[in-house]
N, C-alpha and C positions, 0 to 999 in steps of 0.2 A: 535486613536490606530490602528496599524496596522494589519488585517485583514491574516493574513498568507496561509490560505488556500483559498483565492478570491484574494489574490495582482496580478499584471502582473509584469513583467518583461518588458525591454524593446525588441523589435521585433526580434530578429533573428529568424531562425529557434529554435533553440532549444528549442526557446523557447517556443518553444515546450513547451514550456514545461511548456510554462507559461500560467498562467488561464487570463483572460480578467478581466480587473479590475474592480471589483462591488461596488458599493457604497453601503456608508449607506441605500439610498432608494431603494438600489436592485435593480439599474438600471445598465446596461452593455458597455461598453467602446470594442469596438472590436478593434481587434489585429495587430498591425502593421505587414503589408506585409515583408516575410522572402526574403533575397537577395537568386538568384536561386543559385541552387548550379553545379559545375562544372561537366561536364560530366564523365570522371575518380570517382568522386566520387557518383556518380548516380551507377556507377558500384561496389561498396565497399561492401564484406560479412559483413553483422553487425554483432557483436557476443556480449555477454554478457560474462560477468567476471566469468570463471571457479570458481564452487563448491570450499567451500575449507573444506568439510566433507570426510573422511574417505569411505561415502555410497555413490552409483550411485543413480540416483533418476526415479526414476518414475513416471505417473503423470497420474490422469484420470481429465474428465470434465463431470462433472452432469449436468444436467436439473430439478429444485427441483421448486414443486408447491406445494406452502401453501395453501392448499385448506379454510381453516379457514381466510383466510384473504382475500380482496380486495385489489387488489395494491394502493396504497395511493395515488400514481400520477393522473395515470390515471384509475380510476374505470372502465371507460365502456372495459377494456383488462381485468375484469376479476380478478382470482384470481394471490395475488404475485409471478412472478414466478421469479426465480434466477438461472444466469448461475455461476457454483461453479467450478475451477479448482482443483486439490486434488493434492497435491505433497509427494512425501512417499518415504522414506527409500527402494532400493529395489536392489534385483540380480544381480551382474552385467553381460554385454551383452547379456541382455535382454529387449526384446520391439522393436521399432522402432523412429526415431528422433520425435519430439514433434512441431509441427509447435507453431511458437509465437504469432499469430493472424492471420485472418481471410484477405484476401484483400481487403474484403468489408471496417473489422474495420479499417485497417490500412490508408484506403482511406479519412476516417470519422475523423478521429483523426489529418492528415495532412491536412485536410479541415480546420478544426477547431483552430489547434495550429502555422500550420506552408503554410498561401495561400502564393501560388507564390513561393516556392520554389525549386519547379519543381523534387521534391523527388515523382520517384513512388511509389505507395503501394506497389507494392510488395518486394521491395529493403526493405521497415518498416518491412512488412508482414513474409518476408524470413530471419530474423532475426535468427543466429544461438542461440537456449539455451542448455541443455546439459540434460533438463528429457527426458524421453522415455516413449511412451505411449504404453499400452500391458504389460510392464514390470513387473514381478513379484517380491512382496514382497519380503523385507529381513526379517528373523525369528524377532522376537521379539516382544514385544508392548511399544510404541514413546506415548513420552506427545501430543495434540493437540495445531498446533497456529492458529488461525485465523488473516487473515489479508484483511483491509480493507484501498482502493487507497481512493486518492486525488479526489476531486470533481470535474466532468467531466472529469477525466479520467480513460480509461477503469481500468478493473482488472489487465493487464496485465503489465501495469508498477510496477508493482511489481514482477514481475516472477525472475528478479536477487535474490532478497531476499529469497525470497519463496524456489527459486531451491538451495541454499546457508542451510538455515534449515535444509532442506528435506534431505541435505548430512550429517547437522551433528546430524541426528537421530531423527526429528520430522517428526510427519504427519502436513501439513499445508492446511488450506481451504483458498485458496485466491478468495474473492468473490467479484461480480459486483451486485452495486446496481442498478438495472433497471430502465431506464430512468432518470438515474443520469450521466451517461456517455455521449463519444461522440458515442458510436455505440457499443452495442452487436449483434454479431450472434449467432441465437440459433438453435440447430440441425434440425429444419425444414426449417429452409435457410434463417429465416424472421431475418433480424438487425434492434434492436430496437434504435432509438437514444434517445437524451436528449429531456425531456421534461418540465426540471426547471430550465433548464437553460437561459444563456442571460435575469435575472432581470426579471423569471417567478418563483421566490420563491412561494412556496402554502403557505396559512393561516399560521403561527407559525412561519414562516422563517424557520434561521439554529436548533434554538431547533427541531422545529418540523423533519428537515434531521437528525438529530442525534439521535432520538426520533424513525426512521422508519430502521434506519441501528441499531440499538439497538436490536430491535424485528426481521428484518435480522439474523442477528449473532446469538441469540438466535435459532432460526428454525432450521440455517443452522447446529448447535452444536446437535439437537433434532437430524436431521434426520439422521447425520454422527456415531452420537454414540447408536444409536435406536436397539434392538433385530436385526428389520426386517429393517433395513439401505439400501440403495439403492445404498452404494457404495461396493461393492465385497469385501474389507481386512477391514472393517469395527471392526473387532476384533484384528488390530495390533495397536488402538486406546487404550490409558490409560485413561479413564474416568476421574480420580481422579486428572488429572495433566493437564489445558486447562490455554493458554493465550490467550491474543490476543495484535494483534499491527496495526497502521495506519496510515497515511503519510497523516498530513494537517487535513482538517473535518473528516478522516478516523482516524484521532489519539483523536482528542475531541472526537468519535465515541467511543472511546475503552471505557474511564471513563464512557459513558454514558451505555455502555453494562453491564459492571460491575456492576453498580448502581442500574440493574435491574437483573441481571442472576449471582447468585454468582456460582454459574460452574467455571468462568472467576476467575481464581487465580491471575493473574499479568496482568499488560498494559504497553504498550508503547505507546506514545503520539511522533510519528516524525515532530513534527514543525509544529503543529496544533494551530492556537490560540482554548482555549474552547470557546465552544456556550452556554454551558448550566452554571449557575449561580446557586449556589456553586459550582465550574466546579469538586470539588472534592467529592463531596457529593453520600454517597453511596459505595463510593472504600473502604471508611473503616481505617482496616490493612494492607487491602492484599498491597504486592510490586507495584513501578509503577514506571517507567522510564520515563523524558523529556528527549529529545536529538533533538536539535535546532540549527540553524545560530545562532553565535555570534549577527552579526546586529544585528535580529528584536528579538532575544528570550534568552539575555543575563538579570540578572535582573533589571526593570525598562521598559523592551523596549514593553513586551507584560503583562499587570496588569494581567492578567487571568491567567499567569503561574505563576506570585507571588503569589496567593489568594490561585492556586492548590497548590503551596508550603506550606504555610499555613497550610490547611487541610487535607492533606496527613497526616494520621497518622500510617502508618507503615513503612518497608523498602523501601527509596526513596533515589534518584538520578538526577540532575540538571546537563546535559551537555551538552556545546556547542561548537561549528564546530567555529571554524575561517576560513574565506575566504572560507566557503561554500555559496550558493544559495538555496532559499525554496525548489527548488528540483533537489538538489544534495543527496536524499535521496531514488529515487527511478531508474528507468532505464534510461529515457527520455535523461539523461547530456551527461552521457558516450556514448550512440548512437550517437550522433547529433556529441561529439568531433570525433569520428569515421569519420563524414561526410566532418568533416572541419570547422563545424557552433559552438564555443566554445560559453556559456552562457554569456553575456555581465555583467560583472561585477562578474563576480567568479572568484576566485585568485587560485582555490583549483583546483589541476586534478580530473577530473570526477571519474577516478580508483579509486585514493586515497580517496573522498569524499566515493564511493562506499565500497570499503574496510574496511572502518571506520563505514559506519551505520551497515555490518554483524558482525563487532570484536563485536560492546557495544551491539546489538540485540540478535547476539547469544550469546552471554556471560552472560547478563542477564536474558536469559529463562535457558541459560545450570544452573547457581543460584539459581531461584527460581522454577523451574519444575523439575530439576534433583539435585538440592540439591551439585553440583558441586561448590567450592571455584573458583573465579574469582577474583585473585589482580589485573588484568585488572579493578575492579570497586571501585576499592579501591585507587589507585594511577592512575586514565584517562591519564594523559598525558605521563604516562612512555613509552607506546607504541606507541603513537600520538602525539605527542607536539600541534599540533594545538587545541587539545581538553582540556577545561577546564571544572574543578568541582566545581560549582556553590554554595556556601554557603554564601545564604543573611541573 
């Protein structure tokens, strides 16, 4: 069975974008060397795919310590700590641009996804997005999303979606699992990288990862929504109305959140196979959305999303990308075709792939968080022909 959140790709750059393929025994296969890339293009503004919400966005970044816990990785660092981006509804021409990572991370993550393609970090680093940090609140109070990246990669491939939300009237916590990535920096200058990675799974495997970004998510929803919150608009927050969604073990993460924190009203599962066994177990009622590559996550292709199919027993949804890539769902595609270095074997533009996971994302929280009708989920292809509505 294939393994959707550990498969690789074959080597390009982008591919970035692709994880190092792990076997069953959780041993690790490293990455074929990326062809360099042309200098003209060394030189290219990367930008991400304009908001398409009505609000300017905002964005703060926490430093949040579970003083109750141990970090599960690595005990002797003490209590878990999590670096949280916040994204919000906010003012506009207010704040200042929002940088898109760190040079360190960006150096880490080209280390890791993309050796020898002669991409600097800071060409990754200086990545234009469109939240503003400083930025003050728009009046009102937004349902919460939470959203949780791909394994080994940072938070930040996510930030298209996230800022996409954020425009169209959520607050969203996009969070990094620590020492699940290739590199966090955190506000004392110290970047943590991986430390389960490359076929160093801990005790329990993937349960046991989806088991610790569970209790993650949980904290992160305590401390955002708390009296005494540590994030400043902490009261433009709707309590009563929280999703979450996640790209690969970040999307088996969602069910697994759910299963233990009914806070979490709805999930999104982006082209995650599940880890945890009854992968639906827990979710209930509440709503849940699959949204996958045709290839690997059509029905038959991944048993775990037929079984979630199965036990899903409330408002659910089965759709899949044609001539998408596993991650053509988050930032990593559309950067790379920017650069020149297109995903080898993706038929789909990076935009359009992108375009497509904000239509059915947000469209599905604007449904089940704001109670908003969506014939976008009712007829997928009318808007997308590449996407189909999966009824096994």
């Amino acid at each position: 069975m294939r393994r959707t959140h550990r498969i690789a790709a074959s080597g390009t750059l982008a591919i970035v974008l692709s994880l190092p393929l792990v076997l069953p025994a959780a041993s690790a296969q490293a990455a074929t060397p990326a062809p360099a890339v042309t200098t003209a293009a060394r030189d290219v503004q990367l930008t991400l795919p304009r908001p398409t919400g009505p609000h300017a966005v905002g964005r703060s970044t926490l430093d949040l310590v579970d003083t109750h816990r141990p970090d599960p990785w690595v005990p002797a660092a003490g209590p878990r700590r999590l670096m949280v981006s916040v994204f919000y509804p906010a003012r506009p021409h207010t704040g200042a641009p929002a940088t898109y990572m760190s040079t360190e991370e960006a150096a880490l993550l080209l280390q890791r996804r993309a050796p020898g393609a002669g991409i600097p970090p800071a060409t990754l680093s200086g990545t234009r997005s469109w939240a503003r940090t400083g930025a003050r609140p728009a009046p009102g109070r937004f349902p919460l999303v939470v959203l949780s990246p791909g394994f080994t990669l940072p938070r930040t491939t996510l930030t298209g979606l996230a800022e996409d939300l954020a425009s169209r009237g959520y607050v969203v916590a996009l969070v990094n699992h620590t020492y699940e990535d290739s590199g966090t920096t955190f506000p004392d200058g110290s970047t943590l990288t991986c430390a389960i990675c490359g076929g160093n799974l801990p005790p329990g495997g993937w349960v046991a990862v989806n088991e610790s970004r569970a209790t993650d998510v949980s904290f992160v929803i305590d401390q955002l929504t708390s009296r005494h919150s540590p994030w400043p608009y902490h009261r433009t927050i709707d309590r009563n109305r929280i999703g979450m969604a996640g790209h690969s073990v970040g999307g088996s993460a969602a069910a697994s959140a759910m299963a233990v924190d009914r806070r979490v009203r709805a999930g999104v599962d982006m082209d995650g196979t599940f880890d945890v066994v009854p992968p639906a177990a827990g979710v209930g009622e509440r709503p849940f959305l699959l949204l996958g590559t045709e290839s690997a996550h059509a029905p038959g292709k991944d048993t775990s999303w037929d079984q979630a199919w199965a036990d899903l027993g409330g408002w659910k949804r089965w759709l899949t990308v044609a001539g998408a890539d596993h991650f053509n769902f988050n930032d990593l595609p559309a950067l790379a075709s920017q650069l020149g270095l297109p995903l080898p074997g993706e038929t789909i533009a990076p935009e359009r792939a992108a375009a497509i996971t904000r239509a059915y994302v947000g469209a599905f929280f604007d449904l089940q968080l704001k109670g908003i009708p969506q014939p976008l989920l009712d007829n997928p292809s009318r808007a997308y022909p590449e996407v189909t509505f999966q009824h096994p």
